[in-house]
C-alpha positions, 0 to 999 in steps of 0.5 A: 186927858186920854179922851173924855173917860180917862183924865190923869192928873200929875202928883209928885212927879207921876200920872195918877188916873182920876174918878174924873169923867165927862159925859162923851167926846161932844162934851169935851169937845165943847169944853176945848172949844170954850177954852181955846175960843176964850183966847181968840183961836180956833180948833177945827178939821182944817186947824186939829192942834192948838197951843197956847197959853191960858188967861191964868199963865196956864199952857193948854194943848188940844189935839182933834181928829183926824189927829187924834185917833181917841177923840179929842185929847186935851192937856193943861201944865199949871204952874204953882202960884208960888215959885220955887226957891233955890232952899226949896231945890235944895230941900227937894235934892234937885242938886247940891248947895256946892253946885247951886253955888257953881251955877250962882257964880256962873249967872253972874259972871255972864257965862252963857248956858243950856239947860237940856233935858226931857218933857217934865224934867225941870228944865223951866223950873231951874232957869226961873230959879238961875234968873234969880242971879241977874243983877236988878240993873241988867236988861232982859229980854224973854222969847217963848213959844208959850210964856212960862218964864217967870223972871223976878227983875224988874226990867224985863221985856217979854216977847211971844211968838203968834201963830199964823191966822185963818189965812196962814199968814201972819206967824211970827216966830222965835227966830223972828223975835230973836233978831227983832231982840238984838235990836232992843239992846238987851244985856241978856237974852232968854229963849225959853226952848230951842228946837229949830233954826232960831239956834243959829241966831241964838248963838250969833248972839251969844258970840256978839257980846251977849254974854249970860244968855240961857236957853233950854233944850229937849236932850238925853244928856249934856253931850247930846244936848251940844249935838242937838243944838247942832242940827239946829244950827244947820236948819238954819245954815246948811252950807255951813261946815259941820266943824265951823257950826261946832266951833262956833257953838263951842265959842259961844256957849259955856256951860251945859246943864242936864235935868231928868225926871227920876223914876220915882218922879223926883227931879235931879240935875243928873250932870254940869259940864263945861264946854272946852271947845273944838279938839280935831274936830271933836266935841271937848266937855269936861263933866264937873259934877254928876248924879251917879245912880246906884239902885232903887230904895225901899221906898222905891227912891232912886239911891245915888250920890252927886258927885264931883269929878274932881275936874277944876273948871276953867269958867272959875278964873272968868268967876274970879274976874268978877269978884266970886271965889267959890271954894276947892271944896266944892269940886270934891264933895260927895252928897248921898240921896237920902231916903225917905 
């Protein structure tokens, strides 16, 4: 809601305007005072910004003036009631029956991954999906800001930051959970995002026999979502060398997952790449697969084609180790959108 007279829901992966309207900003103001007060938090001059999670799963974020220069504004992410398939990722040709099944194999052979991307390009929605190939036996634990996993194992622990109280003491953060998690012993862990020093922990568990973690990133592709988790590590340890942090994240994570909201609202995974390590300092990342964009659509539908670069993966004999044998096929296939 851009301020009580302009409210925008989100269709097919595009903001429609609405014939929604509320009276004034004293209107609005008291329907954010009743949602945010419901949940036991404040919003006022001295605590303008809340973000939480809503009785319902839903994630509510309101922002006041002085902030807010419009009035108050307030934004609502709902979550389908029912979660979506890997067939329903496959019909919506977010990626390639070849490529689910790479990433398949990779969740099962604990290989550790990112998924990076921007706000709204799917990032939740693929990591709810992998989940699904956790073995039913494993321990998971969960870390969010705000809970928006939706893991389908039976034993789970879920774990949710609080924010500091009226004194401004009290905040337990994703860092915090991350090292209380190492104590649970947990066979994976799951941050649900990454955008700070708890990075650091995350990839000191990661290369101390956590393997098959996830996490999820705010990056423009798979190259620059290694550099971000990079500035992120270095909040956390600043003496540190950059090459050292480098070797470590390359030590630690394997694969890189990159999503993007398309133009025309549709959802793809835009590039798989595989983390080789450390070369003369350098970052070295082999792209498996991409989604190699060729134009706009009668119907104003992105063209383009998912493509295998023809590159072997290394991660595919870790694969083999645990009994999963994909097929040379899937590294030399081409699927072209189609249009609709």
């Amino acid at each position: 809601m851009n301020g009580f007279d302009n409210v925008y829901i989100e269709r097919g992966g595009k903001l429609i305007e609405t014939n929604v309207r509320f009276k004034d900003q004293a209107h609005l103001r008291m329907i954010i005072d009743r949602i945010v007060s419901a949940i036991g938090r404040r919003i006022d001059d001295s605590s303008p910004i809340v973000d939480a999670r809503l009785a319902d799963g839903s994630r509510a974020c309101a922002v006041i003036p002085p902030l807010s220069l419009i009035g108050p504004v307030l934004s609502i992410r709902r979550f389908g009631k029912k979660l979506l398939s890997t067939d329903d990722l496959l019909k919506n040709e977010t990626l390639t029956s070849g490529m689910l099944d790479f990433l398949a194999g990779c969740v099962q052979a604990r290989l550790n991954m990112v998924v990076a991307g921007g706000s709204g390009s799917g990032k939740t929605t693929l990591l709810n999906t992998l989940s699904r190939f956790i073995p039913e036996e494993e321990r998971v634990v969960t870390i969010e800001d705000t809970a928006e996993l939706q893991m389908q194992q039976p034993h789970v622990v879920r774990l949710e930051t609080r924010p500091m109280n009226i004194e401004g003491a009290g905040a337990i953060t994703q860092r915090d959970l991350v090292v209380n998690a190492l104590r649970m012993r947990p066979d994976r862990i799951v941050v649900g995002e990454c955008r700070g020093a708890e990075a650091f922990d995350m990839m000191q568990a990661m290369n101390t026999g956590h393997d098959g973690s996830m996490t999820t990133t705010h990056a423009n592709s798979t190259r620059d979502a290694f550099s971000r988790l990079e500035t992120m590590v270095m909040m956390a340890t600043q003496n540190v060398p950059d090459v050292v942090i480098r070797q470590m994240l390359a030590a630690a994570l394997q694969i890189v997952i990159h999503c993007s909201r398309l133009t025309d609202g549709s959802r793809k995974i835009t590039g798989i790449s595989e983390v080789l390590g450390v070369e003369d300092g350098h970052l070295d990342l082999q792209d498996i697969f991409l989604l190699e964009r060729e134009g706009i659509g009668t119907h104003g539908r992105v063209q383009g084609r998912f493509v295998s670069t023809g590159k072997r993966p290394r991660a595919l004999e870790r694969l083999s180790s645990y009994g999963i044998k994909l097929p040379d096929s899937i590294f030399e296939e081409e699927h072209a959108l189609k249009e609709r």
